[in-house]
C-alpha positions as CSV (number, residue, x, y, z in Angstrom):
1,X,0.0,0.0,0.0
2,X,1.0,3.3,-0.9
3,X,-0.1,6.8,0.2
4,X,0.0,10.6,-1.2
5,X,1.4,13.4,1.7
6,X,-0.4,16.8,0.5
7,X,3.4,17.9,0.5
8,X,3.9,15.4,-1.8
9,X,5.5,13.0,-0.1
10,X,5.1,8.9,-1.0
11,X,4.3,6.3,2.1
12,X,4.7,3.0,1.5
13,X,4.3,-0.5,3.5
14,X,3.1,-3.8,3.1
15,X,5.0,-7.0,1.7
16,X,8.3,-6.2,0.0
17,X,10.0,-9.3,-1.8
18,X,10.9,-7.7,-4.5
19,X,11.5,-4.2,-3.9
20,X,7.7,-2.5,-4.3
21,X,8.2,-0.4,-1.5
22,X,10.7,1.7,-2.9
23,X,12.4,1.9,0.7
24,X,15.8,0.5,-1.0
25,X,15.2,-2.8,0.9
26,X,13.8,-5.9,0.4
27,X,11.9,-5.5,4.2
28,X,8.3,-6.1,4.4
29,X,6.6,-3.3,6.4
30,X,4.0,-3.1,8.6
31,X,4.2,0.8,9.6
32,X,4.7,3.6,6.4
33,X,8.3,4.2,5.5
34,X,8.8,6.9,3.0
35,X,10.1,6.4,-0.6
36,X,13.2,9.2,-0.2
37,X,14.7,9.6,-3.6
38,X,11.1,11.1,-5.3
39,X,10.5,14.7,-6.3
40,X,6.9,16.0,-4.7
41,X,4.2,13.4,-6.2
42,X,0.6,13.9,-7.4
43,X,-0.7,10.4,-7.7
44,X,0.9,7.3,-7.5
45,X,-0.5,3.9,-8.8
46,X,0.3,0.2,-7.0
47,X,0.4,-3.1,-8.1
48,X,1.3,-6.2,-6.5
49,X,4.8,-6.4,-6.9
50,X,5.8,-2.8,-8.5
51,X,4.4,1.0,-8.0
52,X,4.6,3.8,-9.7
53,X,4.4,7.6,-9.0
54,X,3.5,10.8,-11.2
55,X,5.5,14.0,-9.8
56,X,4.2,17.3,-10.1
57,X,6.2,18.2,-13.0
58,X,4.5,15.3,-14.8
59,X,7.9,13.0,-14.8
60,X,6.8,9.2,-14.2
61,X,9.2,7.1,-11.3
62,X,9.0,3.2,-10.9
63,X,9.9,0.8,-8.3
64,X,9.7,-2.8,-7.6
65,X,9.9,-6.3,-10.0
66,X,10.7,-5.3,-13.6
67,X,11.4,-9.1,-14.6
68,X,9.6,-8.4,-18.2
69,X,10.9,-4.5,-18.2
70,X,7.4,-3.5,-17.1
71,X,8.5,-0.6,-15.5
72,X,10.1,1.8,-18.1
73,X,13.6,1.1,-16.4
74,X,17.1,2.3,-18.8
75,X,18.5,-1.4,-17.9
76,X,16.5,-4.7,-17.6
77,X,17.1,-5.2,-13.8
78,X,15.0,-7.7,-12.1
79,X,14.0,-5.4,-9.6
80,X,14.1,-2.0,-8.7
81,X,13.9,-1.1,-4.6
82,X,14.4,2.8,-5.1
83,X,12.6,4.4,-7.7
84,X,13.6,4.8,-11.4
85,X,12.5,7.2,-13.7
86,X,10.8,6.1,-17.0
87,X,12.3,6.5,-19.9
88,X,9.8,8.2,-22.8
C-alpha cells in the first residue's frame, strides 16, 4: 500500500519481496516508511509487486519487479527497490 502526503511526499508499506516499497530494501513493512529519492508526487499507482508515481512536473518514477521491463527502467534489472524514472 501506498499513500500521497499533501506535501507530496510517497508512504509505502506492506510485503516487499521484490522491492515494491521503494524503501531501497527488500523488508516487508507493517508501519509507512517513505520512498526518499522522489521529487513531490501527485498520484501514484500500486500493483502487487511494483508502483509507480507521477511527480508534479508530470515525470513518471518506478519501483519494484521489472522481470519483463514493465516498469520503463534504462537497464533490464530484475527489480528496482528505489525508484527509477521512465524512460519516454
Amino acid at each position: 500500500t501506498c499513500v500521497v502526503r499533501t506535501n507530496g511526499a510517497v508512504l509505502c508499506f506492506g510485503w516487499n519481496q521484490v522491492g515494491q516499497l521503494g524503501d531501497g530494501t527488500f523488508d516487508s513493512r507493517a508501519e509507512p516508511r517513505t520512498v526518499e529519492t522522489l521529487p513531490p508526487v501527485a498520484s501514484v499507482g500500486v500493483g502487487q509487486n511494483h508502483a509507480c508515481a507521477l511527480t508534479r512536473t508530470g515525470t513518471v518514477f518506478c519501483w519494484g519487479y521489472n522481470g519483463l521491463g514493465q516498469l520503463g527502467a534504462p537497464t533490464p534489472t530484475e527489480s528496482y527497490p528505489r525508484p527509477v524514472e521512465v524512460e519516454g
